[in-house]
TILUMFI-686989 format. One record per residue (C-alpha): residue number from 1; residue in three letters; chain; x, y negated, z. Coordinates in nm, 4 decimals, decimal comma, padded with zeros to 6 digits. Layout:
N
r num NUM; residuo ALA; cadena A; east X; north Y; up Z
...
//
This chain:
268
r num 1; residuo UNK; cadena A; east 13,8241; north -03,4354; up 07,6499
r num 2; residuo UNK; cadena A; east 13,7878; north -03,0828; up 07,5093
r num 3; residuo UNK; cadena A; east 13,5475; north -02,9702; up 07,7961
r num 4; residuo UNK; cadena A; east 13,3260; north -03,2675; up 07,7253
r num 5; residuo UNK; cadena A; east 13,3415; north -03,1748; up 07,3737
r num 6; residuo UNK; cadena A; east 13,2263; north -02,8168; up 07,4666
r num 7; residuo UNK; cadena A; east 12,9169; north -02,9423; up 07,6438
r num 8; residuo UNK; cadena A; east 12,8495; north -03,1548; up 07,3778
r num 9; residuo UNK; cadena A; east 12,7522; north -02,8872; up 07,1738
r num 10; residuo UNK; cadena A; east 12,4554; north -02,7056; up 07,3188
r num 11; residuo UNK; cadena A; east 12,2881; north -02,9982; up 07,3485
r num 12; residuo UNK; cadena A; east 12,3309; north -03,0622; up 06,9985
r num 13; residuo UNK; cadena A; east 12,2266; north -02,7274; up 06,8553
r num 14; residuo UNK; cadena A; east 11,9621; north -02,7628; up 07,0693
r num 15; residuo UNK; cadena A; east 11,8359; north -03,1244; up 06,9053
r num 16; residuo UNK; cadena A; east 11,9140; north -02,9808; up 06,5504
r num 17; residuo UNK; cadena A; east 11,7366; north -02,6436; up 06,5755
r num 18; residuo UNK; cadena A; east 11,3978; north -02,8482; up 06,7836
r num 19; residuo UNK; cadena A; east 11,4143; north -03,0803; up 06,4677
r num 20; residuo UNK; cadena A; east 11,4385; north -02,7954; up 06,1978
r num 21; residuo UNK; cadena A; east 11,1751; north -02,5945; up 06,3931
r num 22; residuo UNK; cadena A; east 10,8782; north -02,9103; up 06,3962
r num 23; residuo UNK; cadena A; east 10,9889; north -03,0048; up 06,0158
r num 24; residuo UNK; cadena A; east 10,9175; north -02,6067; up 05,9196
r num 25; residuo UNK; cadena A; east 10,6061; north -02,6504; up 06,1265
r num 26; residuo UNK; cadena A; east 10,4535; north -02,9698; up 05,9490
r num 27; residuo UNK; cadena A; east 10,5381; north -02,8202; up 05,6149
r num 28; residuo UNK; cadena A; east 10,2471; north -02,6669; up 05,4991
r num 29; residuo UNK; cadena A; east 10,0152; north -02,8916; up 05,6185
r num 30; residuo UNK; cadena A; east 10,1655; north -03,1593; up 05,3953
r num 31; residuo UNK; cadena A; east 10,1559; north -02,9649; up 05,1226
r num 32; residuo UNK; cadena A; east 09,7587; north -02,9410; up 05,1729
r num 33; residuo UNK; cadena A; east 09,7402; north -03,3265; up 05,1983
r num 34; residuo UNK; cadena A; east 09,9270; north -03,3843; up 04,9069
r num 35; residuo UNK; cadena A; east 09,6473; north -03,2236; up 04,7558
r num 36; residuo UNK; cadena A; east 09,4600; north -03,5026; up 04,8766
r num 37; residuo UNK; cadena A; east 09,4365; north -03,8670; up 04,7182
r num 38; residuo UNK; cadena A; east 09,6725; north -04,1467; up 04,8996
r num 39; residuo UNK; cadena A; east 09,4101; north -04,2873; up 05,1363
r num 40; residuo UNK; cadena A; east 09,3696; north -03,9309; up 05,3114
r num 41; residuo UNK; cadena A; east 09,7130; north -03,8375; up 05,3168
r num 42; residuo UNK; cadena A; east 09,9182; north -04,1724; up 05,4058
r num 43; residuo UNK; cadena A; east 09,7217; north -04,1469; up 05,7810
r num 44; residuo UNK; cadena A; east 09,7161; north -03,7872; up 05,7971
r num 45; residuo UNK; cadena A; east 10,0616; north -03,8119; up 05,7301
r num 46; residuo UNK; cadena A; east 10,0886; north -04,0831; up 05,9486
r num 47; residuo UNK; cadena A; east 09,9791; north -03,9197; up 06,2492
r num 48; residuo UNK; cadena A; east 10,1560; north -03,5534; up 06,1862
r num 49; residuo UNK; cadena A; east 10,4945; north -03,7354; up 06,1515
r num 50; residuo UNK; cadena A; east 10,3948; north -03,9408; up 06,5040
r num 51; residuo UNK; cadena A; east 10,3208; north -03,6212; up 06,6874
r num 52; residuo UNK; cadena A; east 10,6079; north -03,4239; up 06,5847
r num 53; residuo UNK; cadena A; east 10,8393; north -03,7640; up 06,6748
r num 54; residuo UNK; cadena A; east 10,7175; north -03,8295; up 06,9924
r num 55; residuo UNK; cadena A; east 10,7437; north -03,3933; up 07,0542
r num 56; residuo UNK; cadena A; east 11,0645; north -03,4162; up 06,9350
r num 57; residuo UNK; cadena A; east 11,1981; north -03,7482; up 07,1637
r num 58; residuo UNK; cadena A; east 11,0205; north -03,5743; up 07,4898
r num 59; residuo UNK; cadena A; east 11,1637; north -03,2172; up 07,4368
r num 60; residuo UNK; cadena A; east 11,5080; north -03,3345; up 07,3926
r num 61; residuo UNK; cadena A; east 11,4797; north -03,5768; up 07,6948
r num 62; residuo UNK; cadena A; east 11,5189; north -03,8810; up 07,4370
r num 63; residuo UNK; cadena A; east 11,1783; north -04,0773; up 07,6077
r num 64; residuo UNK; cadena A; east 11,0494; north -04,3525; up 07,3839
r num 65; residuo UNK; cadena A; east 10,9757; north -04,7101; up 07,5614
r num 66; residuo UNK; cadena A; east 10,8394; north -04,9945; up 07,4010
r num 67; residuo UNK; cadena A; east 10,7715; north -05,3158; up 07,5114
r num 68; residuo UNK; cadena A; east 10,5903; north -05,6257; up 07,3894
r num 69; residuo UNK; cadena A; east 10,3700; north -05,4051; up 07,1610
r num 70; residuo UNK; cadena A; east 10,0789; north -05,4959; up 07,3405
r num 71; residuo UNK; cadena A; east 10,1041; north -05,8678; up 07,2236
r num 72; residuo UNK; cadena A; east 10,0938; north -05,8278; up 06,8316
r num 73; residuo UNK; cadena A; east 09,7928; north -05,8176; up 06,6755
r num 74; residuo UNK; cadena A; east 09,8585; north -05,4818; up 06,4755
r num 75; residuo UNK; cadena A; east 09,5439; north -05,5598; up 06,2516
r num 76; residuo UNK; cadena A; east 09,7065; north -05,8020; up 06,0458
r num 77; residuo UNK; cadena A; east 09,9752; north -05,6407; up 05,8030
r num 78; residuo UNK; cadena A; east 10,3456; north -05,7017; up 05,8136
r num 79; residuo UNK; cadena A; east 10,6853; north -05,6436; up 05,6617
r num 80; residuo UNK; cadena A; east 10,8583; north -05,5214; up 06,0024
r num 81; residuo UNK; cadena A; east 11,2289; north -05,5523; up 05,9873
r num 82; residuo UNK; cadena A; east 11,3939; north -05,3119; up 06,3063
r num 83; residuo UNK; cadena A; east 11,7605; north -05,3158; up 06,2927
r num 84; residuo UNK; cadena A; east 11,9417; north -04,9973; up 06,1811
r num 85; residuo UNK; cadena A; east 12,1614; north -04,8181; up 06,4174
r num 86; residuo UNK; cadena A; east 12,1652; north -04,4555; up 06,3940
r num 87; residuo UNK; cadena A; east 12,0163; north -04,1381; up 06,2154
r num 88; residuo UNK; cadena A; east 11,6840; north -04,1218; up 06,4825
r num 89; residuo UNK; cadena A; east 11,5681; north -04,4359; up 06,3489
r num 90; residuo UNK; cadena A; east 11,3984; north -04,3078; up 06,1033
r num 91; residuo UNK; cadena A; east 11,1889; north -04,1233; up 06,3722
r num 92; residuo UNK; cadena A; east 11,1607; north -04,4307; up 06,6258
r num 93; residuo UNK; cadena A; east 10,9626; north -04,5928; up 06,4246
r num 94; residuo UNK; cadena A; east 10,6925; north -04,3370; up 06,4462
r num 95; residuo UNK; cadena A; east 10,7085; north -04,3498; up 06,8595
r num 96; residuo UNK; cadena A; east 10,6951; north -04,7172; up 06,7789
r num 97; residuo UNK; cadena A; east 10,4345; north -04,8746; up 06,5209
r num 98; residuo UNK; cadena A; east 10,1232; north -04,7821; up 06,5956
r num 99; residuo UNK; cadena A; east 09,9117; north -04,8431; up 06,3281
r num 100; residuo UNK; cadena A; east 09,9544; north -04,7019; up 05,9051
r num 101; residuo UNK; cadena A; east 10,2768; north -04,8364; up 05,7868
r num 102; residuo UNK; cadena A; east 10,5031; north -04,7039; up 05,4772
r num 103; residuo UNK; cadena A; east 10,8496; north -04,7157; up 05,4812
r num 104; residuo UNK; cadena A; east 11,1385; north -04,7529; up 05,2488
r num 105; residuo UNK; cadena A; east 11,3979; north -04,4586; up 05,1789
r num 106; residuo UNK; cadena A; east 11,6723; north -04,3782; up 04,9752
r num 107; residuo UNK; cadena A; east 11,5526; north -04,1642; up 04,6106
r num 108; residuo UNK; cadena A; east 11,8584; north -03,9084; up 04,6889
r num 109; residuo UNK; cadena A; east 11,6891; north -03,7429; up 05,0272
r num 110; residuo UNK; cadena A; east 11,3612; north -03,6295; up 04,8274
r num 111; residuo UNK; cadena A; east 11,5860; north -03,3626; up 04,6921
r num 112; residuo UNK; cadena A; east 11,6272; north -03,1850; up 05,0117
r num 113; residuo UNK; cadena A; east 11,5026; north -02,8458; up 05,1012
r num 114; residuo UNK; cadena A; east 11,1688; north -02,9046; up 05,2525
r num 115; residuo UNK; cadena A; east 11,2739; north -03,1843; up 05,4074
r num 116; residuo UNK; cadena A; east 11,2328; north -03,3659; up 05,0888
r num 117; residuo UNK; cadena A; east 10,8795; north -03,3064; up 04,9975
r num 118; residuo UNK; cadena A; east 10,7819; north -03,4329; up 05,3156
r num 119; residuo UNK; cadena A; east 11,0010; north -03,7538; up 05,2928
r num 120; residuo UNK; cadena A; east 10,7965; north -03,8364; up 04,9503
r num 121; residuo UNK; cadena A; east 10,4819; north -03,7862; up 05,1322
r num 122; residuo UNK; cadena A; east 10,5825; north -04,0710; up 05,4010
r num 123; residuo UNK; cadena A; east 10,8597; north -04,2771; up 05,2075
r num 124; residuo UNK; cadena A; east 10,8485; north -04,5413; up 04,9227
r num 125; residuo UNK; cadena A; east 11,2032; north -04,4415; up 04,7396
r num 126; residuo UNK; cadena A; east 11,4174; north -04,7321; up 04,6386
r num 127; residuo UNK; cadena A; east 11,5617; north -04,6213; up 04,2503
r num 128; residuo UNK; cadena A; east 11,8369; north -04,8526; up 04,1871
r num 129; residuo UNK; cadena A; east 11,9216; north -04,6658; up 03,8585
r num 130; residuo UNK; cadena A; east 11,7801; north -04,9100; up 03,6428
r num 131; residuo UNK; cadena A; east 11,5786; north -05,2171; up 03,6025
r num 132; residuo UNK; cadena A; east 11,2400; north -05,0224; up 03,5505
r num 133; residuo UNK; cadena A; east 11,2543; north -04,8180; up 03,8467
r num 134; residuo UNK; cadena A; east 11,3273; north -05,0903; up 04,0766
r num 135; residuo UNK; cadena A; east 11,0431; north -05,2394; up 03,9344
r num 136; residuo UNK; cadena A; east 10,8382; north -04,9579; up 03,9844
r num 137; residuo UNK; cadena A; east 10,9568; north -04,9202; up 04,3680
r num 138; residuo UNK; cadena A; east 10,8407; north -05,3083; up 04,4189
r num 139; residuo UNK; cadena A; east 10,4978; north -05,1887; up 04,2754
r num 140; residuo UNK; cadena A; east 10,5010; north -04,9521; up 04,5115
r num 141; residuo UNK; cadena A; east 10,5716; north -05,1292; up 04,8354
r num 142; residuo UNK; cadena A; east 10,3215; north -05,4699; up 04,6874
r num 143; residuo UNK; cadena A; east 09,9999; north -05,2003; up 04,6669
r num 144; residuo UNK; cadena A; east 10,0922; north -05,0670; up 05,0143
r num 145; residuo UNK; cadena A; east 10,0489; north -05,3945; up 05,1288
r num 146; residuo UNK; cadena A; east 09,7513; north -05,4692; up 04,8911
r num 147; residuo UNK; cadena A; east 09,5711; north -05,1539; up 05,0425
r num 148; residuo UNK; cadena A; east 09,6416; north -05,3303; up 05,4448
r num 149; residuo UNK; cadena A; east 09,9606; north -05,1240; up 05,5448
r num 150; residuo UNK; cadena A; east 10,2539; north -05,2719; up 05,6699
r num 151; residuo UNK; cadena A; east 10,5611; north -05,2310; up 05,5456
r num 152; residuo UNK; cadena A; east 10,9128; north -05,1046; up 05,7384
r num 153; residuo UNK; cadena A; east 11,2014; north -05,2678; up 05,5746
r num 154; residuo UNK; cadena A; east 11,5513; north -05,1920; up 05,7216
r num 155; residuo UNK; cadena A; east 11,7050; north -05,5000; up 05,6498
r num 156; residuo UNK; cadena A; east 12,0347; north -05,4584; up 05,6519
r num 157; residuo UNK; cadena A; east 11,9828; north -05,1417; up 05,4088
r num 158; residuo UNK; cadena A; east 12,2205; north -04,9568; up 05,5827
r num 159; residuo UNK; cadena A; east 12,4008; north -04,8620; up 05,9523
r num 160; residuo UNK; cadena A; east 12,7306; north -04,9078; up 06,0365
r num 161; residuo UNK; cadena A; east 12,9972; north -04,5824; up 06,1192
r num 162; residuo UNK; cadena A; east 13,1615; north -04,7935; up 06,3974
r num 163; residuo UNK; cadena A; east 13,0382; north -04,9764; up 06,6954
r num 164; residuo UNK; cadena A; east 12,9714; north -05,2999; up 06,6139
r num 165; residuo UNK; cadena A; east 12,7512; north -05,5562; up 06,8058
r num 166; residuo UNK; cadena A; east 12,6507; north -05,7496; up 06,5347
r num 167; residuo UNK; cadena A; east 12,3552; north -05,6927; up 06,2703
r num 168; residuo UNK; cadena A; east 12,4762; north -05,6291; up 05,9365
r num 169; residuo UNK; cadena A; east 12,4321; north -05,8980; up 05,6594
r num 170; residuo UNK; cadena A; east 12,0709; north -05,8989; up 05,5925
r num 171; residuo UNK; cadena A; east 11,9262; north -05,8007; up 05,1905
r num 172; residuo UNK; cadena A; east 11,7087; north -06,0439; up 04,9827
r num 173; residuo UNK; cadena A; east 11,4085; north -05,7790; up 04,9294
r num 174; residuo UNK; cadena A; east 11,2063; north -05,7512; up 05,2506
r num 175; residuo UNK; cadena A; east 11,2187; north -06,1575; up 05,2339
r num 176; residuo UNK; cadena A; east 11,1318; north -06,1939; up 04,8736
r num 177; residuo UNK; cadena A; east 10,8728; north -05,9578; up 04,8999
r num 178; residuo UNK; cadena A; east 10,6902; north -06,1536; up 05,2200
r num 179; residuo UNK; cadena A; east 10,6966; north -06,4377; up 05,0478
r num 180; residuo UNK; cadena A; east 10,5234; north -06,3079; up 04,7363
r num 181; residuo UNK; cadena A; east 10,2657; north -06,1661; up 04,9092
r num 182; residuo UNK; cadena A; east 10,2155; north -06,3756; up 05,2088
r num 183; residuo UNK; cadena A; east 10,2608; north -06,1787; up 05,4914
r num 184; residuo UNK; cadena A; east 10,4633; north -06,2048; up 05,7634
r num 185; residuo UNK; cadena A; east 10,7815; north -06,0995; up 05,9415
r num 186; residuo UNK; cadena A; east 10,7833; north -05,8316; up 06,2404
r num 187; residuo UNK; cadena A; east 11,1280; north -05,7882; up 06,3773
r num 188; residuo UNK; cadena A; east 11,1568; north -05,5022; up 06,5765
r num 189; residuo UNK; cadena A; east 11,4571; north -05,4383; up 06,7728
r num 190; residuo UNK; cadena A; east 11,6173; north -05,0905; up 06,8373
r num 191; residuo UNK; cadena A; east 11,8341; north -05,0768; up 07,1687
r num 192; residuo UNK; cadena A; east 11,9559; north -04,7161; up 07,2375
r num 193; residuo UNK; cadena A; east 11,9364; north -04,5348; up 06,9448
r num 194; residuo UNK; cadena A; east 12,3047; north -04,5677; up 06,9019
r num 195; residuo UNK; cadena A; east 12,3715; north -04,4677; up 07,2148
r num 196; residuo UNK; cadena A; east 12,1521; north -04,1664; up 07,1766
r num 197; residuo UNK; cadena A; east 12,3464; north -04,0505; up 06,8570
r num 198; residuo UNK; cadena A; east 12,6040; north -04,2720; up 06,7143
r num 199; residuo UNK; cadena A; east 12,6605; north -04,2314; up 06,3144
r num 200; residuo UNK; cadena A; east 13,0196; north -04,2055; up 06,4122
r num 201; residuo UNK; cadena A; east 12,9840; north -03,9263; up 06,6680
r num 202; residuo UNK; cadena A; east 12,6220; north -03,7974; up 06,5943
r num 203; residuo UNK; cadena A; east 12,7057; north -03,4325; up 06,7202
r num 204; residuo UNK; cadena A; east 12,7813; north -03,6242; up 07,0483
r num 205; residuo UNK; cadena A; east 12,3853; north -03,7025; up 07,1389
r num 206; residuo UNK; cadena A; east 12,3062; north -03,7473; up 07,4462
r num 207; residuo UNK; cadena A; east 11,9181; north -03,8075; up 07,6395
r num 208; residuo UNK; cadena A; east 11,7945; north -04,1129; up 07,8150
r num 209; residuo UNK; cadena A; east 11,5727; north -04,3869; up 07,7014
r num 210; residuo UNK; cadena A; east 11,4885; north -04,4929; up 07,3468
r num 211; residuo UNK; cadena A; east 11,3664; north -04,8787; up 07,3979
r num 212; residuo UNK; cadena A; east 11,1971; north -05,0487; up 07,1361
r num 213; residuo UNK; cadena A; east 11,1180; north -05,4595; up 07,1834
r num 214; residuo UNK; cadena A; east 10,8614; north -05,6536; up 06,9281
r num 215; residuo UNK; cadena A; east 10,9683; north -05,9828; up 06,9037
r num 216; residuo UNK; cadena A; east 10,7382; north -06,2786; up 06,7954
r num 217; residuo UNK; cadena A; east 10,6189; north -06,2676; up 06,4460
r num 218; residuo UNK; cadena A; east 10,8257; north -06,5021; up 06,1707
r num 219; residuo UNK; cadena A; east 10,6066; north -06,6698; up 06,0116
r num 220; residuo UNK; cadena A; east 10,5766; north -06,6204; up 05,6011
r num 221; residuo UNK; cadena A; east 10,2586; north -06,7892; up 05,4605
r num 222; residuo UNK; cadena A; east 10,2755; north -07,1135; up 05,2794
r num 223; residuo UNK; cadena A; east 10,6483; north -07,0336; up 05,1913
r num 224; residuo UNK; cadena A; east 10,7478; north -07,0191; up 04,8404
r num 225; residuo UNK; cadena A; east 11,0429; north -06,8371; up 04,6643
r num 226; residuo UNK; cadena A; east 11,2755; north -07,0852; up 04,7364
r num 227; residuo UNK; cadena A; east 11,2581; north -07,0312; up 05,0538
r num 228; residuo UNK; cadena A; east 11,4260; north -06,6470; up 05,0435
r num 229; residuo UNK; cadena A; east 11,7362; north -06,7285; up 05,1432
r num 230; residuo UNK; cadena A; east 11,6797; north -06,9468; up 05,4447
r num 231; residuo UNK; cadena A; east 11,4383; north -06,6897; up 05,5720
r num 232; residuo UNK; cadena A; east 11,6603; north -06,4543; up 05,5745
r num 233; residuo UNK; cadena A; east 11,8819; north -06,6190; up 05,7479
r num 234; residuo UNK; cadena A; east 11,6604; north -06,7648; up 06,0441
r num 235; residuo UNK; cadena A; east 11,5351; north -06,3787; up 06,0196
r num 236; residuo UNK; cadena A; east 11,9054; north -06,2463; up 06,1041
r num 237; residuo UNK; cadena A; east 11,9780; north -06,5230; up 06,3363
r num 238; residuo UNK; cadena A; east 11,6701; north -06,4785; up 06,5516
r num 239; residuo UNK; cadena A; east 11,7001; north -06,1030; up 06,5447
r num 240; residuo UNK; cadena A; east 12,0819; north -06,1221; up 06,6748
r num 241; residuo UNK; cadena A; east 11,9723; north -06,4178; up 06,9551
r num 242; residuo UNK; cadena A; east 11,7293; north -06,1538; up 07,0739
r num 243; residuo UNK; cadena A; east 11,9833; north -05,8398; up 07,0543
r num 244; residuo UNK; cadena A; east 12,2210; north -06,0124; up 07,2482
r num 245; residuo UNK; cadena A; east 12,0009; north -06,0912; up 07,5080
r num 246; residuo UNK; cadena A; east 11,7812; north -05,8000; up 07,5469
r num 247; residuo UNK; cadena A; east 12,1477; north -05,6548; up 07,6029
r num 248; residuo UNK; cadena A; east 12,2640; north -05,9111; up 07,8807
r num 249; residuo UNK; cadena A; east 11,9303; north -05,9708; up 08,0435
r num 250; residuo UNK; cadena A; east 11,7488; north -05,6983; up 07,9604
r num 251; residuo UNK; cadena A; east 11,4094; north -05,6851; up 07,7701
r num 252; residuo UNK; cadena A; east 11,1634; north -05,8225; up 07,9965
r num 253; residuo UNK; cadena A; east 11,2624; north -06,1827; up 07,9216
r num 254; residuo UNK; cadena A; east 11,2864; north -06,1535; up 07,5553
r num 255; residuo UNK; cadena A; east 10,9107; north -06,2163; up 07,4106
r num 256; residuo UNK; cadena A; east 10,9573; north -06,5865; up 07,5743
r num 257; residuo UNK; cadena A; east 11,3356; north -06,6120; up 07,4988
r num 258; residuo UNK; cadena A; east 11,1796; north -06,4946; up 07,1401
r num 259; residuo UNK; cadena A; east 10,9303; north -06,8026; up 07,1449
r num 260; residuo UNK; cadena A; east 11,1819; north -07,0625; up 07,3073
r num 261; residuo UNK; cadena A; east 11,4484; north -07,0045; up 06,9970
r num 262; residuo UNK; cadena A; east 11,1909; north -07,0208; up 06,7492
r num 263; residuo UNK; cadena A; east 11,0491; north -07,3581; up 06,8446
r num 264; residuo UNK; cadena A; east 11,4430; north -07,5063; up 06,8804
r num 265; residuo UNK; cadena A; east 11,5296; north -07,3520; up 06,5653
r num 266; residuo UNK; cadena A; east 11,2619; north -07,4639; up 06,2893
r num 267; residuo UNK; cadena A; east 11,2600; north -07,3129; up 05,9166
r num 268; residuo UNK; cadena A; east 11,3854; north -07,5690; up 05,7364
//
């Protein structure tokens, strides 16, 4: 156990240094787009954090795969709800969603060391301090989808520090939101990333594939706000139908499988 350990580690410093390296790299370039009003630096930032994700998955032998992505019409805008595994999600979905999309964040990571200004450039920070600032977050995330972004919404807010199969319980926002603003539901389904580095064991990385399966929109338009919690539920449901059989069948199935459970399993 101690010799696998050992090689554990280069690996690791390897995956931490390449990360620190293309973050150094990007950083004065955002600073010149945040120069720049919103609708020049959201896709410039856009693309610089895609290029440095997918550099960073190939050079550490973490290859992104995605399947399905060819059958959503990415010219519509969604709320896109991926499940939440590990620490590289937050670069997946660059390797993943194609098109301009802002994301939600914790308000504690902008004060990182460089890090940080380039997390406000790309992130929507949730302020849970008071009533006002959530307010002001939900601002936030209804112009981004005013302006014809999507939106990525972890749903279950947070990952889990042991190996679990099953989603965590899902958060009212992402639902209430698509309802208020008619748009619908993406879920986007993660497969390896916890296998690739574990919360629980995140110094124990290791390469192979980082598959990422679109599922079958959920439809959100004509629902009202007493509709959150059912969503939300079907949402969860259907997500964790799809999980466990991308994982027992594989993922080549699981757009029809996808299509199947929605049509037995009806919002109500």
């Amino acid at each position: 156990m101690l010799l696998k350990n050992i090689l554990y580690l280069p690996y690791f410093v390897y995956v931490a240094l390449l990360f620190i390296l293309l973050i150094i790299s990007v950083f004065p370039i955002t600073l010149i787009l945040l120069l720049f009003p919103s609708s020049i630096t959201d896709p410039c930032m856009f693309w610089l954090m895609k290029i440095i994700s997918n550099s960073w998955f190939v050079l550490i032998g973490m290859i992104p795969r995605n399947y399905n992505k060819r059958k959503v019409d990415f010219s519509r805008s969604y709320i896109i709800t991926p499940n939440h595994q590990s620490l590289l999600d937050a670069a997946v979905i660059y390797t993943s969603i194609p098109r301009v999309f802002k994301t939600l964040g914790k308000i504690e990571l902008r004060k990182a060391p460089i890090y940080g200004i380039i997390y406000k450039a790309v992130v929507i920070t949730v302020d849970r301090s008071s009533m006002t600032a959530r307010a002001a977050s939900f601002r936030k995330m209804k112009t981004a989808l005013d302006h014809g972004n999507s939106l990525v919404i972890f749903p279950e807010g947070t990952f889990s520090n042991t190996v679990i199969n099953d989603l965590l319980p899902f958060q009212d926002g992402c639902f209430s939101l698509a309802i208020m603003q008619q748009v619908d539901i993406l879920p986007v389904l993660f497969l390896d990333t916890s296998k690739r580095m574990h919360p629980s064991k995140f110094y124990q990385c290791t390469p192979g594939w980082n598959r990422t399966v679109y599922l079958p929109p959920v439809a959100c338009i004509g629902l009202d706000k007493k509709m959150v919690a059912p969503l939300k539920q079907l949402t969860q449901n259907y997500m964790q139908a799809c999980l466990d059989y991308s994982r027992e069948k594989g993922v080549h199935g699981v757009w029809e499988f996808a299509l199947l459970w929605q049509k037995n399993n009806p919002l109500n």
